[in-house]
C-alpha positions as CSV (number, residue, x, y, z in Angstrom):
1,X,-7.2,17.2,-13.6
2,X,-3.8,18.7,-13.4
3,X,-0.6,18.1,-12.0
4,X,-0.6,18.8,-8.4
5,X,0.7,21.7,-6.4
6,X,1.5,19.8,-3.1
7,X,5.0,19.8,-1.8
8,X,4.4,16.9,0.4
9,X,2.7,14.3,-2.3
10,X,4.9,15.1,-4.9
11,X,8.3,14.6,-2.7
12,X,7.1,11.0,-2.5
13,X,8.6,7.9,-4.1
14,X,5.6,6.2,-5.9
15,X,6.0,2.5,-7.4
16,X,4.7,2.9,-11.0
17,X,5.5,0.2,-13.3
18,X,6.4,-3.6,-12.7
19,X,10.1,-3.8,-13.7
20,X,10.2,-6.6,-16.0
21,X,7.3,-5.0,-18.0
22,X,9.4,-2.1,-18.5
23,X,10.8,-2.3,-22.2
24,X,12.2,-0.2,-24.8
25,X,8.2,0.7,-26.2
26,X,7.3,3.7,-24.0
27,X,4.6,3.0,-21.6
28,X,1.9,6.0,-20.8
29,X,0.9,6.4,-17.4
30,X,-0.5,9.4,-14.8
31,X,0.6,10.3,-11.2
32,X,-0.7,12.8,-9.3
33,X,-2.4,14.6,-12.0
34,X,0.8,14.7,-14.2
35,X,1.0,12.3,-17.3
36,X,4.0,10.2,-17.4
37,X,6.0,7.9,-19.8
38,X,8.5,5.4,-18.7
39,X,10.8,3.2,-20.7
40,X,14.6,1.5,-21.2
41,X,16.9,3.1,-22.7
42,X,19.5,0.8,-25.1
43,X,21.7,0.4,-22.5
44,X,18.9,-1.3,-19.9
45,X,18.4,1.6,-17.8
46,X,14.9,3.0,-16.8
47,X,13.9,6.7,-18.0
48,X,10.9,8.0,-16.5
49,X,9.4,11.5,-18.0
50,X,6.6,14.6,-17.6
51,X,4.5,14.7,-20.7
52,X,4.2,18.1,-21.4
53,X,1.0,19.6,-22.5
54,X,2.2,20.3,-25.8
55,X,3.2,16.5,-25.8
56,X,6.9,16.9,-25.4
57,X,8.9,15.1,-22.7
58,X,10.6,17.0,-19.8
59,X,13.7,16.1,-18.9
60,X,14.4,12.9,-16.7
61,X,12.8,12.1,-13.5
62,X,14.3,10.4,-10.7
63,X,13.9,6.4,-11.0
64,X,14.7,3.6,-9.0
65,X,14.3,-0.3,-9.3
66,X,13.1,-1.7,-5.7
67,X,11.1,-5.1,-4.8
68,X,9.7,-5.3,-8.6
69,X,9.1,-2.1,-8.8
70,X,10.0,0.9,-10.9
71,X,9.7,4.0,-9.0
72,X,9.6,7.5,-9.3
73,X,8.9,11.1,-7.9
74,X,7.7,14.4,-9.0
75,X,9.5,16.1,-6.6
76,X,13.0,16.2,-4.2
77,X,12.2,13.1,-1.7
78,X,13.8,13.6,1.5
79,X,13.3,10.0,2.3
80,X,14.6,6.9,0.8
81,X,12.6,4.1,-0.7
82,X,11.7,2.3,2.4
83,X,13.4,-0.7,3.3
84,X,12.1,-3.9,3.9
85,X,14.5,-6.1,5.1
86,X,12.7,-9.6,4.4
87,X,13.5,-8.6,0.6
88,X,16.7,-9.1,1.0
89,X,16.2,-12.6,2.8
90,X,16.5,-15.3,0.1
91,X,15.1,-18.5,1.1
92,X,11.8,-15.7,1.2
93,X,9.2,-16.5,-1.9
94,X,8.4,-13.0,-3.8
95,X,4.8,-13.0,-5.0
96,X,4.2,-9.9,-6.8
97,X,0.3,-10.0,-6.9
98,X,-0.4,-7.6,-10.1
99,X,-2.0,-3.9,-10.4
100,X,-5.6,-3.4,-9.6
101,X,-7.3,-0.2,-10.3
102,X,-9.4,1.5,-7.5
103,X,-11.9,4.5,-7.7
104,X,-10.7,5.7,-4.1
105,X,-7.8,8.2,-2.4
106,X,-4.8,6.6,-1.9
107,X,-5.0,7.3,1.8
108,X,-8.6,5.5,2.0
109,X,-6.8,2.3,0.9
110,X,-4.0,2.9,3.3
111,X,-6.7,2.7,6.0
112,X,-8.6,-0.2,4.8
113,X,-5.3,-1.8,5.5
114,X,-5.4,-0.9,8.5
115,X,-8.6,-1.9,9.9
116,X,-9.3,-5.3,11.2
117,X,-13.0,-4.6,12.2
118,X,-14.0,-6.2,8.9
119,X,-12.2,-9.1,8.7
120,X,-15.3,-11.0,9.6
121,X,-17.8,-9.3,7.6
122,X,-16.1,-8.6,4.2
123,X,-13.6,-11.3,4.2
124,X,-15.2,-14.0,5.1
125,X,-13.9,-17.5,6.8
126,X,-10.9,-16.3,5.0
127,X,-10.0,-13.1,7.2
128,X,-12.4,-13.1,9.9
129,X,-15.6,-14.8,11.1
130,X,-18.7,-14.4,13.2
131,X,-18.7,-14.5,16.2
132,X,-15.0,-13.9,16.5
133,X,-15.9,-9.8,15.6
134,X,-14.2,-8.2,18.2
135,X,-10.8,-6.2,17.9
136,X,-9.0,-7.0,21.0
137,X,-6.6,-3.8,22.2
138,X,-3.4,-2.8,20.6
139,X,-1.0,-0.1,20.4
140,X,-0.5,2.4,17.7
141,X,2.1,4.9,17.5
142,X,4.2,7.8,15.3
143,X,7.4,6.6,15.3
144,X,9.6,9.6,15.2
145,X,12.7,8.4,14.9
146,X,12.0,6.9,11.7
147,X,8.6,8.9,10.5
148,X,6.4,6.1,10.3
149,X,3.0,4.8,12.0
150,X,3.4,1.5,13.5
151,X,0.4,-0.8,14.8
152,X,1.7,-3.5,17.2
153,X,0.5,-6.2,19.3
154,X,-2.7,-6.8,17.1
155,X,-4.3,-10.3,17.6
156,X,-7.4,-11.5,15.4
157,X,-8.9,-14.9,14.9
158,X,-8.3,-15.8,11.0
159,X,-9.9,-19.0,9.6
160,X,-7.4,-19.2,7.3
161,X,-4.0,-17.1,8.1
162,X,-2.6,-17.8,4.7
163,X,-2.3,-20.3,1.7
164,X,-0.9,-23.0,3.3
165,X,-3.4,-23.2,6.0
166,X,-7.0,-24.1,6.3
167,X,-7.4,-24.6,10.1
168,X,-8.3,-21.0,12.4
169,X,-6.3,-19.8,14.9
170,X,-5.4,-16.5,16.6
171,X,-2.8,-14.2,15.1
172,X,-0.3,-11.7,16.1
173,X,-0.3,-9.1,13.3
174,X,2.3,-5.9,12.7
175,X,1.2,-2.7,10.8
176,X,3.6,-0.3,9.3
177,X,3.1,2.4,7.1
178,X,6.4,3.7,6.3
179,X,5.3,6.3,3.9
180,X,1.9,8.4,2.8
181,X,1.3,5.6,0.5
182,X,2.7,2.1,1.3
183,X,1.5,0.1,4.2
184,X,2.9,-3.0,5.2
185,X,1.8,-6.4,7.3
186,X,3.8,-8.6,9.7
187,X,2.2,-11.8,9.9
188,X,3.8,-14.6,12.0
189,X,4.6,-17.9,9.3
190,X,2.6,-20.5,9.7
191,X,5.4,-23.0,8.5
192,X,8.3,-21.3,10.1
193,X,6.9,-19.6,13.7
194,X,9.9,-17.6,14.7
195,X,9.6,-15.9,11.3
196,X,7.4,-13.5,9.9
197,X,6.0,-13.2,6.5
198,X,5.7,-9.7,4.9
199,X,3.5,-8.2,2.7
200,X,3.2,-4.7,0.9
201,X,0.7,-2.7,-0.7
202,X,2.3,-0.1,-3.3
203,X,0.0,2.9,-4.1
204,X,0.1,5.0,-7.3
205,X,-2.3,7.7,-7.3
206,X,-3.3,8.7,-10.9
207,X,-5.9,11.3,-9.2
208,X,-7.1,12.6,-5.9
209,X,-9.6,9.5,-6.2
210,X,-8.1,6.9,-8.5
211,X,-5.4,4.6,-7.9
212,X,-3.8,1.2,-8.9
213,X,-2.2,-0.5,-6.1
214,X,0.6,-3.2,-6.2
215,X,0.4,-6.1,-3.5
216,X,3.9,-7.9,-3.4
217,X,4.7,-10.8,-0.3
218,X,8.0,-11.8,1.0
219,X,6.7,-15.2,2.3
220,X,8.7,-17.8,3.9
221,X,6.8,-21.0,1.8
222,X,8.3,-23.6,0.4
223,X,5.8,-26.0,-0.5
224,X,2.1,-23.5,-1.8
225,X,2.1,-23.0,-5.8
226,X,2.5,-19.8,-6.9
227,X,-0.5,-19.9,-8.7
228,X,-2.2,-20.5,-5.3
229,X,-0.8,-17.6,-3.6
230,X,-1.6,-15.4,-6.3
231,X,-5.2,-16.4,-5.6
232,X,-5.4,-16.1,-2.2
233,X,-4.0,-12.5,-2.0
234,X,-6.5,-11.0,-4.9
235,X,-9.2,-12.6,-3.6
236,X,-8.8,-10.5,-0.6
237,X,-7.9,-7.3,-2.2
238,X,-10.3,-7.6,-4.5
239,X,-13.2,-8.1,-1.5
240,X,-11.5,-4.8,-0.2
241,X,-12.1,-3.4,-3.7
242,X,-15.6,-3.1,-3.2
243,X,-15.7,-1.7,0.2
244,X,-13.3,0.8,-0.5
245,X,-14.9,1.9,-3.7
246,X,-18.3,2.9,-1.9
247,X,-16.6,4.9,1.4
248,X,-18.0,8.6,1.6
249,X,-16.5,10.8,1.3
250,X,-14.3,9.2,-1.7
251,X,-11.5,11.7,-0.3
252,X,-10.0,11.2,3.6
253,X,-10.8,14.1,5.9
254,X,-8.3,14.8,8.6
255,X,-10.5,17.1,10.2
256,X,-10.9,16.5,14.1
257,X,-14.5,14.4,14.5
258,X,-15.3,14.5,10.8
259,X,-15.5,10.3,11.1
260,X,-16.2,9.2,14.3
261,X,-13.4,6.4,15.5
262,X,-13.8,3.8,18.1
263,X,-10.8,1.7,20.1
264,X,-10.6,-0.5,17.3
265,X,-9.7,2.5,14.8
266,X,-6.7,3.3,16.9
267,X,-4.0,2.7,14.1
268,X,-6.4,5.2,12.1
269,X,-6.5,7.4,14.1
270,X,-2.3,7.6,14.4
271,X,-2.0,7.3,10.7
272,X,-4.7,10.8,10.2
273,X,-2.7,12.8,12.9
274,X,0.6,11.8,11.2
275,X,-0.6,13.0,7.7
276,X,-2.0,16.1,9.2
277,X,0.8,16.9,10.8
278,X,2.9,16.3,7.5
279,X,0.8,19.1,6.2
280,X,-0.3,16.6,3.2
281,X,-4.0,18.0,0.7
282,X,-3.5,15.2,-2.0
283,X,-6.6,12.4,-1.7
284,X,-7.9,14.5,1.4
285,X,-10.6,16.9,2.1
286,X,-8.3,19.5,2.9
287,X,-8.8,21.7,-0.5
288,X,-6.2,23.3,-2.8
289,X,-5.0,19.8,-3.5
């Protein structure tokens, strides 16, 4: 596939690399259609380029270095890198949690994220459990001020609500998705209750329906061994893995009762009208991607 032609995907900031594997050997990589290759210079700085299809480089593409991260665009962003404040915090534990490859749209995983309905059947006694199944009400809303979906006042049993725990209880979650393709959780901290602990999920699309995705957490935990949290995270997104590999259609449609929601889909249902009316085609059904 090629390099695609919409404004709205390519304008994006796209987390591509993990900074401290970013050396002076030139590392080969694809985004949005477009081959990529991304190294440090002699003096420490990041150069991201376009392969050209004669195998020359095009000039230098915008880079930043954010919460592990190199990132990138194809295009003229008109938005910042969002921020997340917790990174900033530093008593806060980072746990980048690695890049795992998925055969899905970006915007599928997005909305995996989303949905608690399966909690109880694909992660189970971790996530979710029978008969604790249903999705109690919540709001979701466009946020215009800032251009992001926000999912508040969730609650969901959780056997376990994170490393350090092995007793269930129910849990007040957040959902944000400050761009196309990042979405965040808010999770209150089991050791530290007026806090919350945050957690990302960076999405690089290679094509329409391939991806790798980055989960990083901002945790308040002083006492779980990184090893442990490591674990506990890609167990998860690797259950998520299989679920979102096997959705049809692989691509999202954002046409009006092309998937059927119900009241427990309500963040979905925000997030599709917020991409449609952003105009976006990449990873959806909408054609002339």
């Amino acid at each position: 596939m090629t390099k695609t032609t919409d404004t709205v995907a390519l304008n994006a900031w796209y987390a591509i690399e993990t900074s401290a594997e970013v050396g002076a050997a030139p590392i080969r990589n694809r985004l949005l259609g477009q081959d990529i290759v991304s190294r440090r210079q002699d003096d420490g700085v990041p150069l991201v380029q376009e392969v050209n299809d004669d195998g020359s480089l095009g000039p230098a593409l915008p880079v930043q270095e954010r919460y592990g991260c190199l990132w990138t665009t194809l295009g003229t962003p008109s938005h910042e890198i969002c921020e997340i404040i917790e990174a900033t915090e530093t008593d806060r534990r980072f746990v980048p949690c690695g890049w795992v490859k998925m055969r899905a749209s970006g915007l599928r995983i997005v909305e995996n994220f989303l949905d608690m309905a399966h909690f109880p059947f694909v992660h189970t006694d971790i996530l979710g459990s029978e008969p604790y199944t249903e999705v109690p009400h919540y709001q979701s809303e466009i946020r215009r001020d800032v251009d992001e979906v926000w999912a508040t006042n969730c609650t969901f049993f959780q056997p376990r609500i994170a490393a350090t725990e092995d007793k269930g209880d129910f849990v007040r979650l957040t959902y944000r998705v400050p761009s196309p393709f990042v979405v965040m959780l808010y999770r209150v901290c089991p050791t530290s209750p007026n806090r919350l602990d945050a957690i990302a999920l960076f999405i690089q699309p290679i094509e329409e329906d391939l991806c790798r995705c980055q989960p990083v957490m901002y945790l308040v935990d002083d006492r779980s061994a990184h090893i442990d949290l490591l674990k506990f995270e890609q167990v998860i997104f690797l259950q998520d893995r299989i679920i979102v590999e096997n959705q049809r259609p692989v691509l999202l449609p954002l046409e009006p009762r092309a998937e059927i929601p119900t009241r427990a889909d309500s963040s979905s249902v925000a997030y599709r009208r917020w991409l449609k009316e952003k105009g976006i085609r990449y990873g959806t059904t909408n054609r002339a991607a």
